[in-house]
C-alpha positions as CSV (number, residue, x, y, z in Angstrom):
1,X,-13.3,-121.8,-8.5
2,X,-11.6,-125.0,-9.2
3,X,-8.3,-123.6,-8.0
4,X,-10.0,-122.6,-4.5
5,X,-12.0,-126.1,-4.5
6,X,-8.7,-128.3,-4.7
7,X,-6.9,-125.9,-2.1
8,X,-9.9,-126.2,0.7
9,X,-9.9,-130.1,0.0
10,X,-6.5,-130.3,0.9
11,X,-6.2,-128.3,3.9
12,X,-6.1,-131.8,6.2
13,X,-2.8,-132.5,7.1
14,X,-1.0,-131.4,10.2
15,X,2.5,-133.0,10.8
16,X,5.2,-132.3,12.8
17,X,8.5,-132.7,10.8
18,X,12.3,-132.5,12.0
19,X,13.7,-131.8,15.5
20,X,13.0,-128.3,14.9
21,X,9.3,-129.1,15.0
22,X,7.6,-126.8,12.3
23,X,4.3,-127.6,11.5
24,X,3.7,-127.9,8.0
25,X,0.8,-128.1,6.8
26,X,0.8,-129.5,3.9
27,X,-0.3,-133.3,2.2
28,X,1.7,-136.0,1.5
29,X,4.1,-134.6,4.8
30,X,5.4,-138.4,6.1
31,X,6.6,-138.0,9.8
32,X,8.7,-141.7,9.3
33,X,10.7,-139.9,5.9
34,X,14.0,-138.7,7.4
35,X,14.8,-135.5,6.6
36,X,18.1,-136.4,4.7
37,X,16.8,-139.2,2.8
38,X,16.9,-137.2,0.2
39,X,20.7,-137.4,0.4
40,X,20.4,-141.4,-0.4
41,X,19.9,-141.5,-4.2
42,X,20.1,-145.4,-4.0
43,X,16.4,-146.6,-4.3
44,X,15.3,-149.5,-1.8
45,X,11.6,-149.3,-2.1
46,X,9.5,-152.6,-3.1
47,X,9.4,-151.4,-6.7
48,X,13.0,-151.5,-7.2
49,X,13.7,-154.4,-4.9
50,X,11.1,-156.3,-7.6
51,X,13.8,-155.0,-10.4
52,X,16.5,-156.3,-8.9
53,X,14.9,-159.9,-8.6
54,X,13.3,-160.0,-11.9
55,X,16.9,-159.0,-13.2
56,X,18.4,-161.6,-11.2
57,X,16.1,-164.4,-12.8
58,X,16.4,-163.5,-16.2
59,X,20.2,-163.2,-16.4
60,X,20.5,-166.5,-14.5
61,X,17.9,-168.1,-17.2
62,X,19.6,-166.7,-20.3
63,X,22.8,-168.4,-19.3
64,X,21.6,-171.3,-17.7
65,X,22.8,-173.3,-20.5
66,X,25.4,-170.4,-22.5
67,X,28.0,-169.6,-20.1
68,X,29.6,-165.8,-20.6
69,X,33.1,-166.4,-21.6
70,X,34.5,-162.8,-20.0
71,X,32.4,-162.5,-17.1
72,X,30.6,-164.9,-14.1
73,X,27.0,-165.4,-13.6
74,X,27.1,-163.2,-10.8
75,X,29.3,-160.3,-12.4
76,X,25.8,-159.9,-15.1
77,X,23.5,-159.8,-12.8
78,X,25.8,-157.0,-10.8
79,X,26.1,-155.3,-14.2
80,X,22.3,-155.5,-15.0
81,X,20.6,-154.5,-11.5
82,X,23.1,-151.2,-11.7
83,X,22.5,-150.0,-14.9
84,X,18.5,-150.8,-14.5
85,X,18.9,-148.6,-11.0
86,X,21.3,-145.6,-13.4
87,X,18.2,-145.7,-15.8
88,X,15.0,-146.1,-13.5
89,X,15.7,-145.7,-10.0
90,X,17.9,-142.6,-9.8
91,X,17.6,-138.8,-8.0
92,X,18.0,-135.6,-10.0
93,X,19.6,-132.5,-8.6
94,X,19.5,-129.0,-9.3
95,X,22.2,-126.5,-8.7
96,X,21.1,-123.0,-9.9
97,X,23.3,-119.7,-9.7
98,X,23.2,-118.2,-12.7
99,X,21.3,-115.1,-13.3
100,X,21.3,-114.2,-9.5
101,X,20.0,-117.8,-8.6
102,X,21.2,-119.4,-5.2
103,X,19.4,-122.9,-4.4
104,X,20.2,-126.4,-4.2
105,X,17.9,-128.8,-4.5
106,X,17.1,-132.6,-4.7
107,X,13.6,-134.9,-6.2
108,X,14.1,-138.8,-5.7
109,X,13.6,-139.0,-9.7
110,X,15.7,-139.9,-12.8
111,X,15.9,-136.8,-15.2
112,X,15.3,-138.0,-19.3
113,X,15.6,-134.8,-20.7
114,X,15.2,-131.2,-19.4
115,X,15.2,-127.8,-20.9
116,X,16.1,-124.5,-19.4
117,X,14.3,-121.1,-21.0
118,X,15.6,-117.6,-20.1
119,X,13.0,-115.7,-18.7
120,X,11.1,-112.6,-20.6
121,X,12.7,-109.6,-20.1
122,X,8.8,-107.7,-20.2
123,X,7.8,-109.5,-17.2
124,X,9.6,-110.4,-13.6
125,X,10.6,-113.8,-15.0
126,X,13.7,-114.5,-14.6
127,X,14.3,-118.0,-15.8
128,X,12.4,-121.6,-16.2
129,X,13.1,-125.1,-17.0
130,X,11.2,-128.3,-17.4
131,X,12.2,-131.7,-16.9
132,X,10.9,-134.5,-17.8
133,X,11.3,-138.1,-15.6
134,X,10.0,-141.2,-15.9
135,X,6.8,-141.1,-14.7
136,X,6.1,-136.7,-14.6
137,X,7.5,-133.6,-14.7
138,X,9.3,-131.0,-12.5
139,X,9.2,-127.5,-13.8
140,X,11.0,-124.4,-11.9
141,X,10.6,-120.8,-12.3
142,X,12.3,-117.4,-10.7
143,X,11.0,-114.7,-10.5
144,X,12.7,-111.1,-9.6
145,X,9.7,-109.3,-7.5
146,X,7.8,-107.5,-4.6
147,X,7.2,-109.5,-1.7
148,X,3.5,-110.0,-0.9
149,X,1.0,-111.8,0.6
150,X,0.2,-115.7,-0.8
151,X,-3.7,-116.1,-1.5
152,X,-1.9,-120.2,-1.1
153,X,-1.6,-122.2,1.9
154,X,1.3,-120.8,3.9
155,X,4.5,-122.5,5.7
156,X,7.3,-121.8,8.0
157,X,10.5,-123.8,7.3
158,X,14.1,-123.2,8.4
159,X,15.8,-122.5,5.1
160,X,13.3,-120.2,3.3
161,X,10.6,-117.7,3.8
162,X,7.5,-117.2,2.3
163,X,6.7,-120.7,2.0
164,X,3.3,-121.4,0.1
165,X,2.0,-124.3,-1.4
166,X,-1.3,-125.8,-4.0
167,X,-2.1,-128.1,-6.2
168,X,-3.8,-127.0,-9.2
169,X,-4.3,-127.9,-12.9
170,X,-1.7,-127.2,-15.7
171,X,-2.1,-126.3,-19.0
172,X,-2.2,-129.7,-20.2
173,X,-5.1,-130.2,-17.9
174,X,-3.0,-132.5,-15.6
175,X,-2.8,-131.6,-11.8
176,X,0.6,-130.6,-10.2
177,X,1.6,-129.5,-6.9
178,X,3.5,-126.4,-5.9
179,X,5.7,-125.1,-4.0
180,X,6.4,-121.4,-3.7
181,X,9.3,-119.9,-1.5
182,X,12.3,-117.4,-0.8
183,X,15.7,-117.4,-0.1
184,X,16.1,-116.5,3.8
185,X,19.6,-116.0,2.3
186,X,18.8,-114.1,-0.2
187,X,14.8,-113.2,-0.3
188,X,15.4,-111.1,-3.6
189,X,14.1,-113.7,-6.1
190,X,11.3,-116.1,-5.4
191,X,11.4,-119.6,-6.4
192,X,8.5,-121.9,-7.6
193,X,9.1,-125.8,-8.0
194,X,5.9,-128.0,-9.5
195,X,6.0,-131.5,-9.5
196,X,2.8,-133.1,-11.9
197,X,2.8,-137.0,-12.6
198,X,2.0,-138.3,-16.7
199,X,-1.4,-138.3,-17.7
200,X,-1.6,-141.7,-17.9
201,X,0.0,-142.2,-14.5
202,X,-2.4,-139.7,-13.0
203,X,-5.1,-141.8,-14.8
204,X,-4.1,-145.1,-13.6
205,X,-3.7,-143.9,-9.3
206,X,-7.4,-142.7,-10.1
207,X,-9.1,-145.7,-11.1
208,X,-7.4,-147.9,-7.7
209,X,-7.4,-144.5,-5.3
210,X,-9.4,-141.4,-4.7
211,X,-8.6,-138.0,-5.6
212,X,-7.2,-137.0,-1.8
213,X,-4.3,-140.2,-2.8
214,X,-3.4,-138.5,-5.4
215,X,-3.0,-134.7,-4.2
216,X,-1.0,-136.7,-1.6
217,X,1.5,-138.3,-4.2
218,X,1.6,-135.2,-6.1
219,X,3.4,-133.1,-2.7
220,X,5.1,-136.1,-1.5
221,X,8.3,-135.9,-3.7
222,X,7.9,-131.7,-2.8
223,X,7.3,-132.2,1.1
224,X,9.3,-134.7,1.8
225,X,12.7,-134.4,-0.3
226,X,12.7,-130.7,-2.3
227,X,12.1,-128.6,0.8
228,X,14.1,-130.6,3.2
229,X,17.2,-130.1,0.5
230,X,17.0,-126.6,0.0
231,X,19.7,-124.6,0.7
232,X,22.1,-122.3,-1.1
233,X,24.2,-123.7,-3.8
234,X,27.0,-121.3,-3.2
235,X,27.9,-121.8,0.5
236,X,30.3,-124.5,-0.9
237,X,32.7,-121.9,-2.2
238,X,33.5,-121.3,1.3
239,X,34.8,-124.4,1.3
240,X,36.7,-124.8,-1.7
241,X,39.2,-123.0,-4.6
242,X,38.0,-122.9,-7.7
243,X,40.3,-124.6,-10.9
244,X,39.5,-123.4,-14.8
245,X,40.2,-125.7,-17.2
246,X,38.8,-124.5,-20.7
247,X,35.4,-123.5,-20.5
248,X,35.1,-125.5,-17.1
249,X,35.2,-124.5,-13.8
250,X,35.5,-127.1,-10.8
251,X,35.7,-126.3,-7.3
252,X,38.3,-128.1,-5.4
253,X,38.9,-128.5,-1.7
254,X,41.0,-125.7,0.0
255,X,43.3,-128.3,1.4
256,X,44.2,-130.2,-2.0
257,X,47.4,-129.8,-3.4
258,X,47.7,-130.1,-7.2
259,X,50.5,-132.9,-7.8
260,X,50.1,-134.1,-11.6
261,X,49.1,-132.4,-14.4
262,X,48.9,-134.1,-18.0
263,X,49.0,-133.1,-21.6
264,X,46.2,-130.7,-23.0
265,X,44.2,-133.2,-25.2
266,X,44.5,-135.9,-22.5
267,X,45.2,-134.7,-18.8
268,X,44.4,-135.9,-15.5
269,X,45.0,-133.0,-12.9
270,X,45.8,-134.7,-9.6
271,X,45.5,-133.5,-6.0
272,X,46.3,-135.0,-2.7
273,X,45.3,-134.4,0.8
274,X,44.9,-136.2,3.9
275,X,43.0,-139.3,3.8
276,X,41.9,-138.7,0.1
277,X,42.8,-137.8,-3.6
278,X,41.1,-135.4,-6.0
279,X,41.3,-135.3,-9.6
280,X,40.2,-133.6,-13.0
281,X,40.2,-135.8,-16.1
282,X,39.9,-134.2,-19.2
283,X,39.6,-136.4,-22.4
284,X,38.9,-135.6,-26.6
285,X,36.4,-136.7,-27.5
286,X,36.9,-139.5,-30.5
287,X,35.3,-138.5,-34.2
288,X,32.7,-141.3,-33.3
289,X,31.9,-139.9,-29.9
290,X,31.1,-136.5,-31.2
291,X,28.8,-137.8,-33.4
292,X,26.9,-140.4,-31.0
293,X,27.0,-138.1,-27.6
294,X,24.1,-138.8,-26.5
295,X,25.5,-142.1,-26.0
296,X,28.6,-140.6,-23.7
297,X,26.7,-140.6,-20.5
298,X,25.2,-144.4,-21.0
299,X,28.8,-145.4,-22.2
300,X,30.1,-143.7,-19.1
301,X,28.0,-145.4,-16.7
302,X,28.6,-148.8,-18.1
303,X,32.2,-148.1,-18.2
304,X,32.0,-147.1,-14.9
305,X,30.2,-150.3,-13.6
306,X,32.0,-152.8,-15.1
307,X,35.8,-151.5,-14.0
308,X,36.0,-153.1,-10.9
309,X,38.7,-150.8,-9.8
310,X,35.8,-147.9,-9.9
311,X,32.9,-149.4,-8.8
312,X,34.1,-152.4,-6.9
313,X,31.4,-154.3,-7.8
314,X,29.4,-152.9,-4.9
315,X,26.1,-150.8,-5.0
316,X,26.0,-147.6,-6.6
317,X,24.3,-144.3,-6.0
318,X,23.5,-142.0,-9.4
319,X,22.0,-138.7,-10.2
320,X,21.8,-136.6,-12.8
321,X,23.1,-133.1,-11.4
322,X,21.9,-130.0,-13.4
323,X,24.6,-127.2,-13.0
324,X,21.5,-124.6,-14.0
325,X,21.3,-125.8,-18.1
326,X,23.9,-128.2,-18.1
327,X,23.9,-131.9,-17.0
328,X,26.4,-134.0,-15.5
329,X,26.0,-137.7,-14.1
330,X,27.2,-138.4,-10.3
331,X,27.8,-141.2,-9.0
332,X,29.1,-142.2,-5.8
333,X,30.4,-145.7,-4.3
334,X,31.6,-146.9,-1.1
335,X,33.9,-150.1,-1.8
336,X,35.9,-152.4,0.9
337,X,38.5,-149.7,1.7
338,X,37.5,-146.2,0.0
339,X,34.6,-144.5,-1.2
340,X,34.8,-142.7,-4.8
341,X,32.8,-139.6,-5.3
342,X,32.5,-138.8,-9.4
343,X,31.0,-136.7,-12.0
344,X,31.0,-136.6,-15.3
345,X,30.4,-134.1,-18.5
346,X,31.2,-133.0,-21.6
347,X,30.9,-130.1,-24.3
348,X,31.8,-130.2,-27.8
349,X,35.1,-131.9,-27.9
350,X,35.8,-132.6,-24.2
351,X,34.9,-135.0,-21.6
352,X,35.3,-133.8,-18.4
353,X,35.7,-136.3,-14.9
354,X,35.7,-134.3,-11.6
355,X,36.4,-137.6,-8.5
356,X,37.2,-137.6,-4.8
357,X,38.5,-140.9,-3.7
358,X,38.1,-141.1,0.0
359,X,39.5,-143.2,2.9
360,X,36.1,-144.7,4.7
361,X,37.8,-143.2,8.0
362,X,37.8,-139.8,7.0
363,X,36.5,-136.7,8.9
364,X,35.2,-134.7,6.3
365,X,31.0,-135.6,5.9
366,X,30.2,-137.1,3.0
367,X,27.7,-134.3,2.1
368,X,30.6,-131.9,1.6
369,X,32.3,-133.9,-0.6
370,X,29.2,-134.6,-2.7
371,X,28.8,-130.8,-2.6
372,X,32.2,-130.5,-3.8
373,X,32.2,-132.7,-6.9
374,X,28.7,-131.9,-7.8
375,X,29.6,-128.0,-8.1
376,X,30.4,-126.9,-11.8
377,X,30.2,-123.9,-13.8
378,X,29.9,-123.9,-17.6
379,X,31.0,-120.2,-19.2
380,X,28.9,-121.2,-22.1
381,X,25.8,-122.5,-20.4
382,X,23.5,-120.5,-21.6
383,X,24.3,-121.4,-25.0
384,X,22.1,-124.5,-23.9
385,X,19.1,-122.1,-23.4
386,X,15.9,-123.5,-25.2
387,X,18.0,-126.6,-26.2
388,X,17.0,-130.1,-25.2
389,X,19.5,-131.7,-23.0
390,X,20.0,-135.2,-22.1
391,X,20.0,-136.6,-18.3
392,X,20.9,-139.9,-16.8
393,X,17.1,-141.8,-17.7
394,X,17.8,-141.3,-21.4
395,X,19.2,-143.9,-22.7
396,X,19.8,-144.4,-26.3
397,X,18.3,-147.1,-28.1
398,X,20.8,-150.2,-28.4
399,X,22.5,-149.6,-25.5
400,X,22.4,-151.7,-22.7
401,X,21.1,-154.8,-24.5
402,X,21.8,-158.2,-23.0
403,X,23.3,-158.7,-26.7
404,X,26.1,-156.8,-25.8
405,X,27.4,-158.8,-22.8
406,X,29.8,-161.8,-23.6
């Protein structure tokens, strides 16, 4: 009854969405949301704009009277507003193909940690993961069955069939929305992505908004940047030759020409093409970082921001990509002459660098070459089943205080 009550409550909004105009019913839908802005994992809204200044005042305050020896005034405050938008204001992606799995997706949300389960082999489940972000959750599910008919809200949208959506409460008693769908590439499995926000959050919207707000920021995140982002993960390969390195696979593009190869603890596998370079790093891991690596994607990032060479000191964009149960941290820079495309992961003695280096002139669309460096395959990735894994959000304790800047 309460399932049916939320569902009739909702069924109010009726935008028009895209050039292709397809009604969608469904709440939270923003006409003014551009269908790719789910492709801009740089936040801009007021919340992060507030960051940025509060950052700026407090680093300018804390030296007002100390000067760095190693690094200007303005350098910190570069340092700090990136690593504040790494930990709090980034997008997570999902790339799923194992088990028969085909779908890309994007949410404009920083993954902490996430967990991938194998699905039970007495029912039509065929895998599930939960993620946790900042502020909720996104859980997925697939499911090998019959087609039939949704007792949810239906939708038409270009890139799947099937389309259903609710919101509905959880187990934990919390509400989530839901979107339900197929493949039109491949309609054998169907997919289910729920987005709920933390109890307390869900708490707080009530007391300053009625119930309708909420429903409405529950789909938002689902309306507005999942289904817009969907696609099959695999149409890339069309695109690109794949290159094994231990228990890695990258995809590279077809027109790269391997120039470079290093030694086997400490190798950087170079290709060149026109207007651009590719590369695969591979690096041991030190005693220390073995030990500490949940600390390998933090150090990475801050590595990353404060070599000028690399970031250029210019604004960066950062996901946490989940290649099915394995993460990997993206980011992706344009600087005065080239843009630098880079992803980073590691196993239990490697790290593992995947970059495209572009001229800003070149013809292939920046999309494709995100696609490209994103892609991974790990042959022991579902070794990670049921385990805990890291993303971008987490960061360990002790790292990134302002202690630690001189």
């Amino acid at each position: 009854m309460m399932k049916r009550a939320l569902m009739a409550a909702l069924c109010f909004s009726f935008v028009t969405l895209g050039s292709q105009a397809i009604d969608i019913n469904i709440p939270g839908a923003d006409p003014t949301i551009s269908k790719d802005a789910y492709q801009n994992y740089r936040k801009s809204d007021a919340t992060a704009k507030q960051m940025e200044s509060d950052v700026n005042t407090m680093i300018r305050k804390q030296y007002a009277d100390n000067k760095p020896k190693n690094w200007s005034i303005d350098e910190l405050v570069y340092f700090a507003e990136e690593l504040n938008h790494s930990a709090g204001f980034s997008s997570s992606v999902f790339i799923l193909k194992n088990d028969g799995a085909n779908i890309k997706f994007t949410i404009p949300s920083g993954s902490r940690f996430g967990v991938t389960i194998k699905g039970d082999p007495m029912t039509t489940e065929v895998k599930r993961g939960n993620f946790i972000f900042n502020e909720g959750n996104l859980k997925y599910s697939i499911h090998k069955e019959k087609e039939g008919n949704s007792k949810a809200n239906t939708f038409s949208y270009p890139t799947i069939k099937n389309g259903s959506w609710e919101v509905r409460q959880n187990q934990k008693g919390t509400l989530e929305g839901v979107l339900s769908f197929r493949m039109k590439a491949d309609p054998s499995l169907s997919y289910q992505v729920t987005y709920d926000l933390s109890k307390s959050r869900e708490l707080e919207l009530l007391k300053k908004h009625n119930q309708e707000y909420v429903y409405k920021e529950l789909m938002s995140p689902l309306v507005n940047y999942v289904l817009p982002s969907i696609e099959p993960a695999k149409q890339v390969l069309s695109r690109t030759k794949p290159f094994t390195i231990k228990g890695f696979t990258f995809q590279t593009l077809k027109s790269s020409n391997l120039t470079y190869s290093g030694t086997e603890a400490d190798a950087i596998y170079s290709y060149d093409g026109k207007g651009y370079r590719e590369g695969v790093m591979v690096r041991e891991l030190t005693p220390t970082e073995i030990a500490n690596k949940h600390k390998l994607f933090a150090e990475v990032i801050e590595f990353f921001t404060k070599y000028k060479p690399y970031s250029g000191y210019k604004p960066i964009q950062y996901a946490t990509v989940w290649n099915d149960a394995t993460p990997a941290i993206y980011m992706e820079v344009e600087r005065s002459t080239s843009k630098m495309y880079i992803q980073s992961l590691y196993d239990d003695k490697y790290l593992y660098t995947h970059f495209i280096m572009t001229d800003l002139d070149i013809k292939i669309p920046s999309k494709e070459l995100r696609d490209v460096v994103q892609y991974a395959e790990n042959s022991n990735d579902k070794e990670q089943y049921s385990k805990r894994m890291a993303g971008m959000s987490a960061i360990p304790k002790g790292m990134y205080e302002r202690s630690t800047v001189k």
